[in-house]
Rosetta silent file (secondary structure, phi, psi, omega in degrees, C-alpha in Angstrom):
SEQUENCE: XXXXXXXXXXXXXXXXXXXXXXXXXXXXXXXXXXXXXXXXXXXXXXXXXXXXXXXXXXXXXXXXXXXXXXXXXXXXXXXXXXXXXXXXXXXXXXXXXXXXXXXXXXXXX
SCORE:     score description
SCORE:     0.000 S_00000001
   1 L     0.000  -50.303  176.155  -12.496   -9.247   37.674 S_00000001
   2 H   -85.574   -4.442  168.789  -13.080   -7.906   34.337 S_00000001
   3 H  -100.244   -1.135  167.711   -9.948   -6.525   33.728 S_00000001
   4 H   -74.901  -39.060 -174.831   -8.092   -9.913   34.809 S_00000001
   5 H   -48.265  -78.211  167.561  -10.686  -11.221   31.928 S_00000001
   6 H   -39.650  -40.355  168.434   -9.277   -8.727   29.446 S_00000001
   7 H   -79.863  -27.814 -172.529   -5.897   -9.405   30.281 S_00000001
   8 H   -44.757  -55.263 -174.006   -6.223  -12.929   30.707 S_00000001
   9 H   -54.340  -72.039 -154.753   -8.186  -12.695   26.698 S_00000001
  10 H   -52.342  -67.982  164.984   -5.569  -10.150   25.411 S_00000001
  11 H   -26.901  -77.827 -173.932   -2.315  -12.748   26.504 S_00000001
  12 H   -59.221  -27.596  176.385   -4.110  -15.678   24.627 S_00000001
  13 H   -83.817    8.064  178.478   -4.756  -13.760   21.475 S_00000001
  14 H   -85.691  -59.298 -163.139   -0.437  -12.572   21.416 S_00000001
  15 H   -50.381  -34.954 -157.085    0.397  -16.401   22.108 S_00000001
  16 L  -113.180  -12.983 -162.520   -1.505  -17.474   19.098 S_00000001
  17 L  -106.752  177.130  142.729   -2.341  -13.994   16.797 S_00000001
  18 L   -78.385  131.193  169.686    1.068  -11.692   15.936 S_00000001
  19 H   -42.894  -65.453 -166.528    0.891   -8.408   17.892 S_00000001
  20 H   -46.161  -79.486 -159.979    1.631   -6.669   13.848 S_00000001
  21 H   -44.206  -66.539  155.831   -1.794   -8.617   12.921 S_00000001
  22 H   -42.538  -25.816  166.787   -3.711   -7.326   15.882 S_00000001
  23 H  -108.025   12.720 -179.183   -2.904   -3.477   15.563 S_00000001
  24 H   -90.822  -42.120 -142.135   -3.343   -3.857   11.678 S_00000001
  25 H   -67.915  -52.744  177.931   -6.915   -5.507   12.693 S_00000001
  26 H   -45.876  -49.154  179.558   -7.184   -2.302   15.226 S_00000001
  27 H   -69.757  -36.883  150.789   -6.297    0.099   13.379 S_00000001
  28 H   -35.000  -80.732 -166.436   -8.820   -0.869   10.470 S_00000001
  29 H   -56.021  -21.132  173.937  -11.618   -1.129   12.933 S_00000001
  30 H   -83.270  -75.393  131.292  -10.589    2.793   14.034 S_00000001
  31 H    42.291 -106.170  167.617  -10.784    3.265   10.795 S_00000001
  32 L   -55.659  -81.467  173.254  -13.972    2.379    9.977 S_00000001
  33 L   -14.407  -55.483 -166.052  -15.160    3.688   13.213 S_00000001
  34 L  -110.918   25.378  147.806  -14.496    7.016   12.473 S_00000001
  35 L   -91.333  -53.183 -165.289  -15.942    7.246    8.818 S_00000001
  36 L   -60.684  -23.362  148.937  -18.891    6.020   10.271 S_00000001
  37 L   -19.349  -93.631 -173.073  -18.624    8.785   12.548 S_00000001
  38 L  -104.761  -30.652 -163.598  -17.564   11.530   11.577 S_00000001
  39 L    22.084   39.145 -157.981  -17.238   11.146    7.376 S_00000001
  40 L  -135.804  112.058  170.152  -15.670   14.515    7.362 S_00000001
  41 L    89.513   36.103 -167.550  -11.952   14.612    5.930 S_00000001
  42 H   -88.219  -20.784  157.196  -11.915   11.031    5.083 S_00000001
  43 H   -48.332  -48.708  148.419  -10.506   11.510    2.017 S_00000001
  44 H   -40.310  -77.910  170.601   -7.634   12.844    3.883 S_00000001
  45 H   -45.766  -15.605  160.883   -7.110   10.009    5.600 S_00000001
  46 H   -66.415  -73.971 -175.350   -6.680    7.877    2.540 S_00000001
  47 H   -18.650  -65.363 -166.238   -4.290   10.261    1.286 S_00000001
  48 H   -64.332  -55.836 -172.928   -2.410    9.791    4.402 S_00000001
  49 H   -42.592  -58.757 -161.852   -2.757    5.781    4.840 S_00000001
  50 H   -99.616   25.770  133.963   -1.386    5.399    1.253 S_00000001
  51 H   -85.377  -43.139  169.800    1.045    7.756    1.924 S_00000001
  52 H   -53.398  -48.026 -174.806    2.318    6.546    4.643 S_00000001
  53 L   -97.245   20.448  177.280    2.726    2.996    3.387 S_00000001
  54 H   -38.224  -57.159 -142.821    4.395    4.335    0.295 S_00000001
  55 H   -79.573  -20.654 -161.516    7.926    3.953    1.762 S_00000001
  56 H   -99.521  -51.024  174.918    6.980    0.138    2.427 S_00000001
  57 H   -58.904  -41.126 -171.105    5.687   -0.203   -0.937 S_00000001
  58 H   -95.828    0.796 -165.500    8.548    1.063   -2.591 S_00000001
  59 H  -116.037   18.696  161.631   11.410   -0.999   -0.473 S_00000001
  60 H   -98.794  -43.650 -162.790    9.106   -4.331   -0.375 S_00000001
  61 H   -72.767  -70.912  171.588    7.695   -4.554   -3.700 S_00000001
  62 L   -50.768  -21.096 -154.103   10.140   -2.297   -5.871 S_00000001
  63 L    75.273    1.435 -165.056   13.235   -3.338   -4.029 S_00000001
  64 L   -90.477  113.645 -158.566   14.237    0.311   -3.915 S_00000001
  65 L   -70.646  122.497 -167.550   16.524    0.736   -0.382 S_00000001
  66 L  -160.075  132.815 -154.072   14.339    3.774    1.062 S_00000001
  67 L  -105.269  130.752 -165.775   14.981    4.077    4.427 S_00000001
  68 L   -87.573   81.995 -179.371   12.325    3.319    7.185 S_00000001
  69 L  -122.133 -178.070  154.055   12.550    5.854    9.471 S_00000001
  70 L   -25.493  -77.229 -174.377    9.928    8.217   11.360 S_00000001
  71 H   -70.231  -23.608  175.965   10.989   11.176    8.833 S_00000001
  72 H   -94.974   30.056  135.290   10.738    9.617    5.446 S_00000001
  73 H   -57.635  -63.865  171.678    7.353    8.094    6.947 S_00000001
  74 H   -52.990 -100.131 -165.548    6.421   12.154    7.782 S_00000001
  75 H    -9.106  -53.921 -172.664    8.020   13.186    4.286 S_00000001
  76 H   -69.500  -49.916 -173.482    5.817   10.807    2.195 S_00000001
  77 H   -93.007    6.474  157.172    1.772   12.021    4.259 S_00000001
  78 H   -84.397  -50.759  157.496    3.209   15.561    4.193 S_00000001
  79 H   -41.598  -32.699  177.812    3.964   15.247    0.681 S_00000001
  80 H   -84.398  -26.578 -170.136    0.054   13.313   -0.227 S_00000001
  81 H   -80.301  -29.516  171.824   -1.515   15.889    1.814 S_00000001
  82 H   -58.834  -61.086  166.334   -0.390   18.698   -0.095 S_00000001
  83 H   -62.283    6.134  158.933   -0.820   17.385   -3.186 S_00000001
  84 H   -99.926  -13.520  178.453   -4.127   16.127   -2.204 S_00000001
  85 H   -89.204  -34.882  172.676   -4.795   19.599   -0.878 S_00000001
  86 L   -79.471  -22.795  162.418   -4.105   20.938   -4.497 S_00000001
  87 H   -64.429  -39.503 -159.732   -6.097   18.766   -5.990 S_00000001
  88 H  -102.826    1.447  155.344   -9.245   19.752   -4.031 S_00000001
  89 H   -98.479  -18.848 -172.151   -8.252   23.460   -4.664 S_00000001
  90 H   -67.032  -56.013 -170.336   -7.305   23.079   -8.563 S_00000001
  91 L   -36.302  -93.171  159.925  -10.704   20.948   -8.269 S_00000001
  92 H   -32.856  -35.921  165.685  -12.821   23.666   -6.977 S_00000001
  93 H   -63.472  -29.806  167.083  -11.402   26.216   -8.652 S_00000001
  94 H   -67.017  -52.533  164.957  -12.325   24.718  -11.899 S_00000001
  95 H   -24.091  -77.227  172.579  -16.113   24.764  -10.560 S_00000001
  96 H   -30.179 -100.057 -152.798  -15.836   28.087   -9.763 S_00000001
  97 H   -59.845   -8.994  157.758  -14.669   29.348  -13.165 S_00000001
  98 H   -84.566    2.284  178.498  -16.985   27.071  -15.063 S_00000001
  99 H   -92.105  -27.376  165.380  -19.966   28.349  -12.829 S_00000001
 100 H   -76.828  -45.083  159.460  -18.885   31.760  -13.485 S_00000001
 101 H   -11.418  -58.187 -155.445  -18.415   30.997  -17.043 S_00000001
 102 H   -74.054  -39.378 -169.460  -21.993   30.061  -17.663 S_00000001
 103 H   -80.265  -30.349 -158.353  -22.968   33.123  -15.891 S_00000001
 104 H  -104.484  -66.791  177.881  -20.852   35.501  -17.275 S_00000001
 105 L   -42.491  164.270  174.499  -20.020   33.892  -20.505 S_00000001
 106 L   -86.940  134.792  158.167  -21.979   34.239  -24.073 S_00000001
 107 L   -40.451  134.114 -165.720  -24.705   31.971  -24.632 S_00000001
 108 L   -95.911  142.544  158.930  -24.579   29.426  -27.026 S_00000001
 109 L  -116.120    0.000    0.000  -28.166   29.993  -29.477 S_00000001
């Protein structure tokens, strides 16, 4: 009974919603879900969402023919993670050597 409900609901919101609109809506709402969760790597997960729609970004907006496949999808969130990974070690790293600085370093009088 309730899963004739669900499908029955799930039919009427395709006839009238887009299927694209409905996993955008989903995928948000997962989203969200799991910051509220977990809030552990979520930075990551930017990185990757606006990596990811990079390739969409550059052949809707720009016009520049960049080809939608699976691997330049991969190419683009392998590429943000690293460089989001370098960030948060250059980042740290600065910490570091200004914490040792202070400790280490001469005093200002």
């Amino acid at each position: 009974m309730i899963a004739e409900s669900i499908n029955t609901f799930i039919t009427f919101l395709t006839s009238h919603i887009p299927v694209e609109v409905i996993m955008l809506t989903l995928f948000i709402a997962f989203l969200w879900v799991l910051k509220k969760v977990f809030n552990i790597f979520f930075g990551a997960l930017k990185v990757i969402i606006a990596s990811a729609t990079f390739p969409l970004f550059l052949n809707k907006v720009l016009k520049i023919a960049v080809p939608l496949t699976k691997q330049s999808f991969l190419y683009y969130i392998n590429l943000g993670l690293v460089l989001y990974i370098l960030y948060l070690f250059i980042r740290s790293s600065v910490t570091i050597g200004n914490f040792l600085g202070s400790i280490f370093g001469r005093r200002k009088k």
